[in-house]
Structures are given as structure tokens and as C-alpha cells.
N, C-alpha and C positions, 0 to 999 in steps of 0.2 A: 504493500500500500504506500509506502513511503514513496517509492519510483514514481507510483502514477500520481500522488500527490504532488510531489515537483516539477514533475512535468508540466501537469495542469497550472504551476502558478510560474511555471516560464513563459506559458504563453502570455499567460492573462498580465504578467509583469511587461511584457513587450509593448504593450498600449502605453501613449502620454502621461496617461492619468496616475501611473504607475512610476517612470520614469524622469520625470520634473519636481524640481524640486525649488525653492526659490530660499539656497543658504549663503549666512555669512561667512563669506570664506576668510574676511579680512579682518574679524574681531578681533580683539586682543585676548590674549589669556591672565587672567586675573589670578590662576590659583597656585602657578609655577615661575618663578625669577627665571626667565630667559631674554638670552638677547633674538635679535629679530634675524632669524636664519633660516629659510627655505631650503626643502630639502637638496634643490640643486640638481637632481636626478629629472630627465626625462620621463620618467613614469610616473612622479608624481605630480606634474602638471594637469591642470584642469581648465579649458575654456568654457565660458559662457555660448548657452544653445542659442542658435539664429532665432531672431525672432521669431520670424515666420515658421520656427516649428515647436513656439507653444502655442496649444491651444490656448484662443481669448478666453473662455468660459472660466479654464485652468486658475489663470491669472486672475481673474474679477473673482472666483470664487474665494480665494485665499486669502485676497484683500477684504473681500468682506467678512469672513470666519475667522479673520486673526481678534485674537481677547488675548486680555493679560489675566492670569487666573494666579489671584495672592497662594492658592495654597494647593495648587493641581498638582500633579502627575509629573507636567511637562511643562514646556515654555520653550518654544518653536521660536527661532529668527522670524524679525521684523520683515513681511514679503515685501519683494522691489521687482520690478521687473526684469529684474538678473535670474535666468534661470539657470540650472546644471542638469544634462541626462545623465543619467547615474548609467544604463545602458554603453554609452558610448564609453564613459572611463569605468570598466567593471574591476572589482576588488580582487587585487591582485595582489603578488610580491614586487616590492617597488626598492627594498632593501635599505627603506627607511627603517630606523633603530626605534622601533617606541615604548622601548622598555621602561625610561624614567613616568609616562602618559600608564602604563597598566601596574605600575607599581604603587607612584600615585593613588590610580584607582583602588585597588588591594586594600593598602594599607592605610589610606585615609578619609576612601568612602565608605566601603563595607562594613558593615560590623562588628565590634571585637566580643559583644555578650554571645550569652548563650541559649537565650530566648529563642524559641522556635523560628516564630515570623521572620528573628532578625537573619537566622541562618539562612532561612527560603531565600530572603533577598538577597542574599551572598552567593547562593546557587545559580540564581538567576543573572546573575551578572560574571560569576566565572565561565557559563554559559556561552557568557555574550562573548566574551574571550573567547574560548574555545571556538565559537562561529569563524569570526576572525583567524584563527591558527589553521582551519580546514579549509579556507579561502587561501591562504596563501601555499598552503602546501598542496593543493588542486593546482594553482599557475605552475607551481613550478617542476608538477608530471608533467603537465599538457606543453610548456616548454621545452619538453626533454628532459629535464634537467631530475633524472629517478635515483640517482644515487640521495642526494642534495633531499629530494622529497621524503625520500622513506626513512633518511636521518633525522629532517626536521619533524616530522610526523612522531618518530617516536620518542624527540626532546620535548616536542610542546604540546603533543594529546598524552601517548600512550604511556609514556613514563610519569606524566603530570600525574599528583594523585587527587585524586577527582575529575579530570577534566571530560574525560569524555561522558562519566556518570550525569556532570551536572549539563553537558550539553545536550542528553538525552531531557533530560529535567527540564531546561530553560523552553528546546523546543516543544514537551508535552504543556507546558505554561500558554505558549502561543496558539496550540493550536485549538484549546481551552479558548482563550479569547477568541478564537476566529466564528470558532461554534455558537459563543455566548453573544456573541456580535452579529450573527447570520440574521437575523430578521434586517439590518440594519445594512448589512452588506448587500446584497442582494435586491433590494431594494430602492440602493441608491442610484441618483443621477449622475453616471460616467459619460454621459456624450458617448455613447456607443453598445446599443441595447447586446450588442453580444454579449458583453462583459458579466451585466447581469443574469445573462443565460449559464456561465461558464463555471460564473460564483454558486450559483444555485446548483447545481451538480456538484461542483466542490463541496458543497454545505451539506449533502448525503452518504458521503465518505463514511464507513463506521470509523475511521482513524484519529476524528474531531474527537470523538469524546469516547468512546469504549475502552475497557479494560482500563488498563495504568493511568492511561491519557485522564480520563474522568477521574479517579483517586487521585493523580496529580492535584487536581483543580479544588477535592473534595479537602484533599492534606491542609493545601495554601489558605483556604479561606476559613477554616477550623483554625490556624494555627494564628491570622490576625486577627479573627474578630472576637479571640479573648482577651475578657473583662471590655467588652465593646469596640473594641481596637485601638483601646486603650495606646499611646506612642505609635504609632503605623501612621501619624505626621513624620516623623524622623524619617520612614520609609520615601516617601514625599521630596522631604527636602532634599538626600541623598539623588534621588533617583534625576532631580530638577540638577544637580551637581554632577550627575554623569555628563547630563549633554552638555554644564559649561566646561568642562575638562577637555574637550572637544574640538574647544578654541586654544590648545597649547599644543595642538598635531599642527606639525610643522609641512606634513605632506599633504597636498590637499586632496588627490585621490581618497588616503586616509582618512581624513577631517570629511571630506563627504561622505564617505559609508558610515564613519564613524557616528556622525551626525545623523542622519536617518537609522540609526541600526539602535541607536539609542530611543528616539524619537518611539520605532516601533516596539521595543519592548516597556516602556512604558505606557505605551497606550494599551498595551497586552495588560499589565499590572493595573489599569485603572478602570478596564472592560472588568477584570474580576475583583479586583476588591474595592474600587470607591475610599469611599471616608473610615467607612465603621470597618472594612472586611468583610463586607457579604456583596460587593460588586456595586458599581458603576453604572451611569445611563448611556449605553452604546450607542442609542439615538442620537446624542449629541458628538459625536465624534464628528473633527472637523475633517475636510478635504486630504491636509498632508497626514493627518493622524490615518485613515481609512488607509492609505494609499502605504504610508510606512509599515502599516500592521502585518498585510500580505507579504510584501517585500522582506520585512525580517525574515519571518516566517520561514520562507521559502528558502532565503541564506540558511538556517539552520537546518533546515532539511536534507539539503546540498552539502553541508558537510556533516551531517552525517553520514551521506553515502561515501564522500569520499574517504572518512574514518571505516566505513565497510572496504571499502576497495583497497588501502593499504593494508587492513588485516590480511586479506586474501591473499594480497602480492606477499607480505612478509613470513604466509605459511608457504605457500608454493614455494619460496625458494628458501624455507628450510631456516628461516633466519631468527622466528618465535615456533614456541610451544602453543599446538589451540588450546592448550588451559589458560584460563584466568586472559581469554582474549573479550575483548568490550562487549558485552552484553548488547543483542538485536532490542531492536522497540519489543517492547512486549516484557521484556524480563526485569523492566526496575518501577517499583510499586508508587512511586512520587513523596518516600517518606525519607527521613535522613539519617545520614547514616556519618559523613565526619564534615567537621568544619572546614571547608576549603579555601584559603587566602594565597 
């Protein structure tokens, strides 16, 4: 199911509505003392889309659904008529170093207690990492480059401890929201009635919500909405601190993914738990939030396959043992098991 779910959200990703995005590439980073240095590298370059190939609607809608929300989920860049296809520069290995940007993350947004909820969102964001580490180590087979790939794969998934667990975890998390969000997907206005044909066939998958995937979802919101979600503001504020982190990626390919990939797992986080922990109004989900949701989504699906595909390469030639090889979707319950930073 996993195959044919990514498939289905490659295509549906291929539409505008999916692909534009209107970020500041140019912010400054408020949470890291750096001097002002571009990665330098041709791969991480990004130009702005021809006008002529955003959709008006795109643009008028974003301007009219941007809000400053004191105490949400997210906080999306101010839209301008500068747009980026995310399509045209896809997440790749670009050989930008952004270790001081995920350590950061690590160790001074996630959590240090031992609170359930606090661990989930530690999950959810080593996760996010992990998305990231199977995007780069996917360029660099399809590259050639398979010595280089099946080393990095098993420095920054298979040897990570947790990584690949919680990338199973972060994508059962989204694809929870996608489900919980279906009335609202599917029925939105894309400028392109396909779309909502496409969604609505996706939205029948048993892979939304069955088995783990639904415990996933069932764990998360049991484990914030006690004592009424009682601190799952802090969750909030963190999560509003991913995306400004975002503005200290020095590569803007990076800083773009990094920036909707953020975007989407929040908005994941706000379809299911809202204020108290028992979820959020999906109805109001804005233009870039709808369109990021998918888009994560579909990155973590993507690497998980390709965390399947390096197991496979690394048993074929003899290089791991199948014991104690990453567990398929289906084998991890959505409960926890160690702290991962």
C-alpha cells in the first residue's frame, strides 16, 4: 500500500497547487550567531517561478488566507508574489553541512522531560529528520553515487537509534491527518476538478487509518489531552520554532523543503490535536497549509521506500544480517519505546 500511496501523491503533487509556494528565502535567522554565507554550491540555488506559471487564483488565495495566529500550530511567511516550484528544485544532496541547523533542533527545541506528549513530539520531529536523510540518500543512488549511498544510509537511518522507528511514527502521524482532514480535502477548491477526484480515492486507502496507523493517532491524542492538554502550548510554541530555524539554512534548496516540510507537519499536528488534544478544525486549513500537508506526507512515504530499498541492496550483497532489519509499516504499534534526540 505504501507504493501505491506514493505514487498516487506524485501525481497529485505535480499540479501548481501543490508545487508553489510563496517563501522567504531572504529572512534572517534570529536563533543562530552567523555570518551571512551562502552555501556557494550550484545545487543549492533556487530561482523564482515565471510569473506566468502561477496560477492567479494560487496567488489571490494566499493573500487572502494569510492570519497571524498568536498561539497556532504555524506561522507561514508573509505571501508576495515571489513564488518557488518546489518540483523544479527537488530535495536532494546538495553537500550542504547542516548539522549545526539539526542539532540546534535536537537539543534546543525538542524536549528534555519525560512526559508522554513531550516524547511524541520528539518523535515527530526526529521523523522529520529522518524524511530528510532518505531524500538525500535516494539522490545520491539515483546519481550513481551507491557506495556513498548505502554508507550514508547506514550513518544516518540504520545505525541512528530510533531513526527509522520514528520515521515510521512521524509518517503514521500524517497520514492520520490526511484521513482526519478528508472531508476537507476533497472537497476543496484546487482549480482542477481532477484533483478532487484523485484525493477522494486516496481518502479510501485502508492505509489512512487501519491497524498501527489509527493506534498511532489513538496513542498521540490520549497522551496530550491529559489533564486537558494541560502544557501542549509549549508543543505550539516549539513547533512555531521549527519553521523559524529554517531561516538559519544557509542553502536555499534546503531552506525550501525545509520550510514546507515543516509547514506540513504541523499542520499534521494541528488536524489532530488542536488546543486541548483531541484535534483541530480541518475546515479551516489554509491554501499553503492543505497543499504542504500532502506534500510532506508523500516525502515520508518516499523515504521510507527508499529505507526498504537499501535494506534489500544491503542483504543481497551480504553486507547486514535480516535480523533486527527496520520493521515494514504494519509492525510498530504508535507507542514509545526510547527517547530519541
Amino acid at each position: 500500500q505504501v507504493d501505491d500511496v506514493v505514487a498516487r501523491l506524485k501525481d497529485i503533487c505535480g499540479d501548481p497547487f501543490f508545487r508553489m509556494y510563496s517563501v522567504d528565502m531572504l529572512a534572517s535567522c534570529a536563533y543562530l550567531p552567523q555570518e551571512f554565507d551562502e552555501c556557494g554550491l550550484a545545487e543549492c540555488e533556487v530561482l523564482p517561478a515565471d510569473d506566468e506559471d502561477v496560477p492567479g487564483h494560487i496567488v489571490q488565495r494566499d493573500l487572502q488566507e494569510y492570519e497571524f495566529a498568536l498561539d497556532g500550530w504555524s506561522r507561514w511567511d508573509m505571501p508576495t508574489d515571489v513564488y518557488f516550484d518546489m518540483l523544479e528544485y527537488p530535495e536532494a544532496y546538495t553537500q550542504y553541512n547542516g548539522s549545526v541547523i539539526w542539532n540546534f533542533i535536537h537539543e534546543k527545541i525538542c524536549f528534555k522531560g519525560v512526559a508522554e506528549w513531550k516524547r511524541d513530539f520528539n518523535r515527530v520531529v526526529s521523523g522529520f529528520h529522518s524524511t530528510v536523510a532518505g531524500h538525500v540518500v535516494r539522490s545520491m543512488w539515483e546519481n550513481g553515487d551507491e557506495e556513498m549511498a548505502l554508507a550514508e544510509y547506514r550513518r544516518r537511518l540504520r545505525e541512528r537509534v530510533g531513526a527509522v522507528e520514528n520515521l515510521y511514527y512521524a509518517a503514521m502521524i500524517l497520514l492520520n491527518a490526511v484521513n482526519e482532514a478528508s472531508p476537507r480535502l476533497v472537497d476543496y477548491e484546487y482549480g482542477n476538478t481532477e484533483i478532487n477526484d484523485k484525493l477522494r480515492e486516496l481518502a479510501k486507502i485502508p492505509l489512512l487509518s487501519g491497524g498501527c496507523v489509527g493506534a498511532a493517532q489513538n496513542n498521540l491524542q490520549r497522551h496530550a489531552s491529559f489533564q486537558g492538554g494541560v502544557g501542549l502550548w509549549q508543543a505550539r510554541l516549539r513547533a512555531r520554532d521549527m519553521m523559524r530555524i529554517m531561516n538559519c539554512v544557509q542553502c536555499s534548496v534546503c531552506r525550501l523543503h525545509g520550510k514546507v516540510g515543516t509547514l506540513g507537519i504541523n499542520t499534521g499536528l494541528q488536524v489532530l490535536l488542536g488546543k486541548a488534544g483531541r484535534g483541530g478544525d480541518a475546515a479551516r486549513m489554509h491554501r499553503v497549509e492543505v497543499a504542504a500537508l500532502i506534500v510532506t506526507l508523500g516525502k515520508m512515504l518516499s523515504s521510507i521506500q527508499t529505507v526498504r530499498q537499501m535494506e534489500e541492496v544491503l542483504v543481497a550483497r551480504s553486507l547486514v544480517s535480516t535480523e533486527g532489519s527496520p520493521r515494514p509499516m504494519g509492525g510498530y504499534d504508535g507507542e514509545i519505546i526510547d527517547d530519541v534526540l
